[in-house]
DRENMAR-782207 format. One record per residue (C-alpha): residue in three letters; chain; residue number from 1; x negated, y, z. Coordinates in Angstrom, 2 decimals. Example, Ala and Ser with C-alpha at 12.3 -4.5 7.8 and 13.67 -1.06 7.14 Angstrom:
{"ALA","A",1,{-12.30,-4.50,7.80}}
{"SER","A",2,{-13.67,-1.06,7.14}}
This chain:
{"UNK","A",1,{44.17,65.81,-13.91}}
{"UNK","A",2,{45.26,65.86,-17.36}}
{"UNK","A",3,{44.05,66.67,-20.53}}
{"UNK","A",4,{45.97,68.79,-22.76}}
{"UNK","A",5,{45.05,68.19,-26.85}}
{"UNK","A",6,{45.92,70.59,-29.53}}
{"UNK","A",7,{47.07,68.91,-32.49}}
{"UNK","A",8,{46.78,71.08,-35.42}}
{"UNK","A",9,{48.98,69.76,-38.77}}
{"UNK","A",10,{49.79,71.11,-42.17}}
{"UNK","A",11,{52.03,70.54,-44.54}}
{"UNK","A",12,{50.00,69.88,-47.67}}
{"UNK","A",13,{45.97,70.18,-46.92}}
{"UNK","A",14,{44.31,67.17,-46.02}}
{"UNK","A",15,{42.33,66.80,-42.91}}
{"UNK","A",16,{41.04,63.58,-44.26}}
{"UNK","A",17,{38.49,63.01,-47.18}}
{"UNK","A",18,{39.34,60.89,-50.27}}
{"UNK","A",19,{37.60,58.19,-51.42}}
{"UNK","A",20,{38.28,58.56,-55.68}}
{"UNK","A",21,{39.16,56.20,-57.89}}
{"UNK","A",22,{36.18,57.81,-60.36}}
{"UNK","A",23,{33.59,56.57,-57.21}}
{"UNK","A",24,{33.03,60.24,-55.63}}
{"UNK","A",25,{34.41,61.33,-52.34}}
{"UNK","A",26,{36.56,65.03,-52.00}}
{"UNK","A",27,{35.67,67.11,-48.71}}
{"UNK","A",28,{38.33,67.72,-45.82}}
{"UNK","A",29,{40.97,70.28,-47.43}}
{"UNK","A",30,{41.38,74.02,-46.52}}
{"UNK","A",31,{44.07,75.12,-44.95}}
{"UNK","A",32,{45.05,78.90,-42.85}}
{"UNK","A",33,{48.66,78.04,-40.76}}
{"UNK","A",34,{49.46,74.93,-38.98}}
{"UNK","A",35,{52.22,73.99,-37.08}}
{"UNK","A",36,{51.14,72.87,-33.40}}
{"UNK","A",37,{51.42,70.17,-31.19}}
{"UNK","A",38,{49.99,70.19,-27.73}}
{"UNK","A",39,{49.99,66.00,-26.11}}
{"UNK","A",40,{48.45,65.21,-22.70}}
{"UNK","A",41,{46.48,62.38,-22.02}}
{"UNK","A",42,{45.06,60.98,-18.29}}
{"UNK","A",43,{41.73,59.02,-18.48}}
{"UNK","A",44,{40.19,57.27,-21.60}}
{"UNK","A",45,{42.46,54.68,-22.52}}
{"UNK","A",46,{45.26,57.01,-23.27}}
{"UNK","A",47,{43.66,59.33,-24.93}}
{"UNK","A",48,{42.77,56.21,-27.55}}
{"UNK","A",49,{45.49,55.59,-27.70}}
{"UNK","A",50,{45.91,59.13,-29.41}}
{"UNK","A",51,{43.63,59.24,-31.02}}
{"UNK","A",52,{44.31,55.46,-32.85}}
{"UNK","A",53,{48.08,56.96,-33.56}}
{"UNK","A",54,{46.14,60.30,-35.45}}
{"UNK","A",55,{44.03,58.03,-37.28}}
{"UNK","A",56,{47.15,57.72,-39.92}}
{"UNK","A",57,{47.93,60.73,-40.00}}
{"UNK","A",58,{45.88,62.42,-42.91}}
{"UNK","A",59,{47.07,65.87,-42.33}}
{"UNK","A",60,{46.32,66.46,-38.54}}
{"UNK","A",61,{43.36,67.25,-36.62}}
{"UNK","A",62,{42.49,68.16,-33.25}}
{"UNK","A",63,{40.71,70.91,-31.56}}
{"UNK","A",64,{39.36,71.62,-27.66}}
{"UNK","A",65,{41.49,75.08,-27.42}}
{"UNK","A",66,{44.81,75.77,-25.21}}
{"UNK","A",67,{47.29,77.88,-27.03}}
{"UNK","A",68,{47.72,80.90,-25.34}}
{"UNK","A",69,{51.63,81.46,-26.16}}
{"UNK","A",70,{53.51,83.40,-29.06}}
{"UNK","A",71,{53.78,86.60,-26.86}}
{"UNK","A",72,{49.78,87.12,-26.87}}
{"UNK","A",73,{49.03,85.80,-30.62}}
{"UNK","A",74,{51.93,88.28,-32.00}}
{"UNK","A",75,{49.87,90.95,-29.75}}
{"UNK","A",76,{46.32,90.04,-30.67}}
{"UNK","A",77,{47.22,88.95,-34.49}}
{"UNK","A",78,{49.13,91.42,-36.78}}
{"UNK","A",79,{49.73,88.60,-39.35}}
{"UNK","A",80,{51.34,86.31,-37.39}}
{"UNK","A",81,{53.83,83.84,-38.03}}
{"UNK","A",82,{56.48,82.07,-35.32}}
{"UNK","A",83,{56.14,78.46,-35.54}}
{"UNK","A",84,{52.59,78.45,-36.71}}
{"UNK","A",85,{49.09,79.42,-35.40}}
{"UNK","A",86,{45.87,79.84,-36.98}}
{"UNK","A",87,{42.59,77.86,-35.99}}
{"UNK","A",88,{41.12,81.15,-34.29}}
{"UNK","A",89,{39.77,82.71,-31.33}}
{"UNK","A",90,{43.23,85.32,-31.37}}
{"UNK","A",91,{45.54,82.22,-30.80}}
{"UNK","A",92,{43.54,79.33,-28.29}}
{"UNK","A",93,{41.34,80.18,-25.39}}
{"UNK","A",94,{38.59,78.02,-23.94}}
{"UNK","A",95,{40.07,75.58,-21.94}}
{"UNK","A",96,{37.93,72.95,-19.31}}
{"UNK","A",97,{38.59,69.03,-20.52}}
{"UNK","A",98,{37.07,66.08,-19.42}}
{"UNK","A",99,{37.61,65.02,-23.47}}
{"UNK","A",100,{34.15,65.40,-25.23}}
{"UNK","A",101,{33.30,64.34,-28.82}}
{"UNK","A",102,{29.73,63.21,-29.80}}
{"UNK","A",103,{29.47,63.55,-33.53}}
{"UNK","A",104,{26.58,61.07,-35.22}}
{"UNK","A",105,{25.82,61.73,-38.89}}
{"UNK","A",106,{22.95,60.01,-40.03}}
{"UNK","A",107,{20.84,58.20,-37.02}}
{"UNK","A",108,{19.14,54.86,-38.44}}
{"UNK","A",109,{19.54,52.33,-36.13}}
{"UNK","A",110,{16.51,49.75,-35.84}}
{"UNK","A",111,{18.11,46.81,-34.61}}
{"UNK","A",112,{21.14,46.61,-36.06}}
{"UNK","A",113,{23.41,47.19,-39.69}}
{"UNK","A",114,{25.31,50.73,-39.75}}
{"UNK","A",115,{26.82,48.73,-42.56}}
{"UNK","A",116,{27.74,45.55,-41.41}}
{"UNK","A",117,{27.61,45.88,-37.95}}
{"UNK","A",118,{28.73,49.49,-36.66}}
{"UNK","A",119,{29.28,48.43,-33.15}}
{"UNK","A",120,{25.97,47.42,-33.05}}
{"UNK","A",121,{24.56,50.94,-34.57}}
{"UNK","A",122,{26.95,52.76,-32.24}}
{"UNK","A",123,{25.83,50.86,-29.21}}
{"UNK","A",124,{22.03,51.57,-30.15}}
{"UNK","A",125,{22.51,55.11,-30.60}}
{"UNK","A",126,{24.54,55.76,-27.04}}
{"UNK","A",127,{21.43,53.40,-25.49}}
{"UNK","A",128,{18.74,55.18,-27.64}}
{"UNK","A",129,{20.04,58.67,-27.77}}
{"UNK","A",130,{22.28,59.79,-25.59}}
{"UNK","A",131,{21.83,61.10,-21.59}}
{"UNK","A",132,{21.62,58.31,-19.52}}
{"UNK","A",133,{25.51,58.74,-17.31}}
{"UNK","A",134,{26.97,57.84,-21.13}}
{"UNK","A",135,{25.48,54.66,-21.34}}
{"UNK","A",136,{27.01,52.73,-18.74}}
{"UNK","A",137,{30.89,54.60,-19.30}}
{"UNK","A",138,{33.89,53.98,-21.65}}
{"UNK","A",139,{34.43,55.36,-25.44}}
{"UNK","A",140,{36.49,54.96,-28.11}}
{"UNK","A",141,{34.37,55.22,-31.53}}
{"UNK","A",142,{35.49,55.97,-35.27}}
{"UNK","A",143,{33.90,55.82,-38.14}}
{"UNK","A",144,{33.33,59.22,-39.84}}
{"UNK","A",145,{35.18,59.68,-43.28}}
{"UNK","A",146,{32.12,59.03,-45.20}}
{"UNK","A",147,{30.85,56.00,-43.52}}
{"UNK","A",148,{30.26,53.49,-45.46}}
{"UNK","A",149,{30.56,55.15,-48.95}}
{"UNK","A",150,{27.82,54.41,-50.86}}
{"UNK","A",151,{26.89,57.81,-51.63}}
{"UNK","A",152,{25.92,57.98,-47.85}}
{"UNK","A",153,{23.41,55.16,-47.63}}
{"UNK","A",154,{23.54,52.63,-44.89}}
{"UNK","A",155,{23.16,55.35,-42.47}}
{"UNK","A",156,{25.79,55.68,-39.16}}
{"UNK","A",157,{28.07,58.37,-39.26}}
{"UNK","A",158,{30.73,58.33,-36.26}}
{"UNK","A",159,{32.58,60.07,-33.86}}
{"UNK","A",160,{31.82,58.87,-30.26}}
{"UNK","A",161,{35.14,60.14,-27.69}}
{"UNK","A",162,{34.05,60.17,-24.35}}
{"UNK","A",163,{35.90,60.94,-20.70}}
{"UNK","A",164,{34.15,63.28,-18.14}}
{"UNK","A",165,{34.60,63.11,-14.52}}
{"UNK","A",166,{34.45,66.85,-14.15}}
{"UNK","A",167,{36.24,68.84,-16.58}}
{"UNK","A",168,{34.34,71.33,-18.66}}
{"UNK","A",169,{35.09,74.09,-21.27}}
{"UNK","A",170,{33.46,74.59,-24.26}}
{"UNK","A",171,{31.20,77.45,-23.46}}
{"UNK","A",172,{29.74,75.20,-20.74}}
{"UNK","A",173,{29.32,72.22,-22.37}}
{"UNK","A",174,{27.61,74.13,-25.21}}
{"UNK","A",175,{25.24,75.27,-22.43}}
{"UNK","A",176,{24.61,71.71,-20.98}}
{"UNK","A",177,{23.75,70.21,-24.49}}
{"UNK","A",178,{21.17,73.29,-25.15}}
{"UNK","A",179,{19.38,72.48,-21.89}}
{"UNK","A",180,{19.34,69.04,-21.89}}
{"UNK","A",181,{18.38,68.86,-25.71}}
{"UNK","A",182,{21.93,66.57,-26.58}}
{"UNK","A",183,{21.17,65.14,-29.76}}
{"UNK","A",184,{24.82,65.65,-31.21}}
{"UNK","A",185,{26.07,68.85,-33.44}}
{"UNK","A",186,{26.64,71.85,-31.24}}
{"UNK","A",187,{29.69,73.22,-33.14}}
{"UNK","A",188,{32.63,70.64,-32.18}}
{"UNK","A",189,{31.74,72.54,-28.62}}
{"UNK","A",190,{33.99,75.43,-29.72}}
{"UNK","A",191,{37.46,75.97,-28.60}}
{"UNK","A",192,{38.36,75.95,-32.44}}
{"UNK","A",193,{36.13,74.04,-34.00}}
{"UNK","A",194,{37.72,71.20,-35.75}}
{"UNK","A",195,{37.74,67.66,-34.70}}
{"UNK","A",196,{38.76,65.25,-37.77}}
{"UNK","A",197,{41.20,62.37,-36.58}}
{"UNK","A",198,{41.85,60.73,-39.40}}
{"UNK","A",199,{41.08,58.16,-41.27}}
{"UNK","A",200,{40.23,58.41,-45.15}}
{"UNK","A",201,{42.32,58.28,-48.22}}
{"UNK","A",202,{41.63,55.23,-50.06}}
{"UNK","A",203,{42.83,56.03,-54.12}}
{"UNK","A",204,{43.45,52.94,-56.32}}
{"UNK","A",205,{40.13,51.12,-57.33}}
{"UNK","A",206,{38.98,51.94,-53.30}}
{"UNK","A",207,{38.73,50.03,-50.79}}
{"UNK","A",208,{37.67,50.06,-46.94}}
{"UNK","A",209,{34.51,48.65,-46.28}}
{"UNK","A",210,{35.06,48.38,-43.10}}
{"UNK","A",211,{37.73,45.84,-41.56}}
{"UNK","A",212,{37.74,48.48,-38.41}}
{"UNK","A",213,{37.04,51.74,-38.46}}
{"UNK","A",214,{37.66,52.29,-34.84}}
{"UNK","A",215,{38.47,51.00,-31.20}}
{"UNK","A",216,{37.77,51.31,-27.64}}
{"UNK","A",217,{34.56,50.27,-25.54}}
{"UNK","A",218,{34.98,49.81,-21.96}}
{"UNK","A",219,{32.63,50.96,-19.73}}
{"UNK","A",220,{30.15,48.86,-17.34}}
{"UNK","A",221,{30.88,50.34,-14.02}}
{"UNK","A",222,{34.15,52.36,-15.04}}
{"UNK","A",223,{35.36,54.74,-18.32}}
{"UNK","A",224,{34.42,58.15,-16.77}}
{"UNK","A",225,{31.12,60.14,-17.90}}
{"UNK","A",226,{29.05,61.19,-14.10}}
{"UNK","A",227,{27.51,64.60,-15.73}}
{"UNK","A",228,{25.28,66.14,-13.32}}
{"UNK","A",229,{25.23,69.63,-14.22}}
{"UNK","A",230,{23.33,73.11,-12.51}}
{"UNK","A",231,{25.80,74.84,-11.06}}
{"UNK","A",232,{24.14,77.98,-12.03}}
{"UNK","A",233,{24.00,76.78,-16.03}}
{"UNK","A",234,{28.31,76.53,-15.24}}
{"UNK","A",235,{28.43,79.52,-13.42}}
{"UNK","A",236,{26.35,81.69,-16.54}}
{"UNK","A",237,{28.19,79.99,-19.38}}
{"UNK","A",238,{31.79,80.73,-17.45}}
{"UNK","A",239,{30.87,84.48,-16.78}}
{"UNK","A",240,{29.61,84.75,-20.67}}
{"UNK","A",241,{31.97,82.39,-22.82}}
């Protein structure tokens, strides 16, 4: 089964963060329409590959919704637009994926360098912090747009792309991570919610830190992410989300 990944661009906004020459670092832009691209991806290593190819590409993002077709946005949204669609509830439903993000902003590894050795952090925090069916499986890890600035501190900050074996929506992994206490921010589980891509705008004076900012991990005994989940928790967040 494969995934289907909404890729949300614009023509001016950026959906990166820039690093300034003056030393300070701009947020992600604002932006309303975006013109949409939906890409399917089967198993881990392709959807790397995806996500390496959006990693230039500072005005694109991704989010966990399916489009649900011009017909039903003109009907549920009085403002809209053909060709574009707006990051809200009116134009994507809740789709199941076996994608799922893990977002880590500021976990201090003890053993190893956020700095100098991010593979190293990253590996500590799936081993140290994560449920124990991610720690043997596949993902591809970025460093977050601020990583590495030193306005941040030598702190990790990454995003952590994982592959399910089951497919799950939003609603239910949203569910999952409140009962099992998943140390990871809540929001990206949103069918909306906006999953950065890119990598950040270096001005002149700026330079990467990092001599990789990404890649992919293979996993021990296979790529795919054995969630045991209650039925019951599925079946509640399904009838409610």
């Amino acid at each position: 089964m494969k995934d289907t990944i909404s890729i949300l661009r614009h023509p001016v906004a950026l959906m990166a963060k820039t690093w300034k020459s003056d030393g300070t670092i701009t947020p992600y832009g604002e932006a309303k329409y975006f013109t949409l691209e939906e890409r399917q991806v089967s198993g881990l290593a392709e959807l790397s590959q995806l996500l390496t190819e959006l990693q230039g590409q500072a005005k694109a993002c991704a989010i966990r919704g399916k489009y649900v077709g011009d017909e039903l946005a003109r009907e549920r949204d009085p403002a809209f637009q053909p060709g574009k669609v707006r990051r809200a509830l009116d134009y994507f439903d809740d789709q199941p994926l076996h994608t799922i993000l893990i977002d880590v902003d500021g976990f201090e590894p003890l053993t190893a360098d956020a700095l100098t050795d991010p593979r190293g952090a990253i590996d500590e925090f799936v081993f140290t912090m994560l449920p124990e069916p991610f720690r043997a499986a596949g993902y591809h890890w970025q460093l977050s747009n601020s990583a590495g600035h030193p306005s941040k501190g030598s702190e990790l900050r990454a995003h952590l792309w994982f592959w399910l074996a089951k497919p799950l929506t939003s609603a239910q992994l949203r569910a999952w991570a409140k009962a099992t206490g998943l140390k990871a921010d809540l929001a990206l589980f949103n069918p909306v919610q906006v999953h950065y891509t890119a990598s950040p705008v270096f001005e002149p004076g700026q330079t990467d830190p990092y001599a990789e900012r990404s890649g992919l991990v293979s996993g021990l005994f296979g790529d795919e992410v054995v969630l045991e989940v209650d039925e019951a928790l599925l079946a509640q967040a399904t009838s409610s989300g």
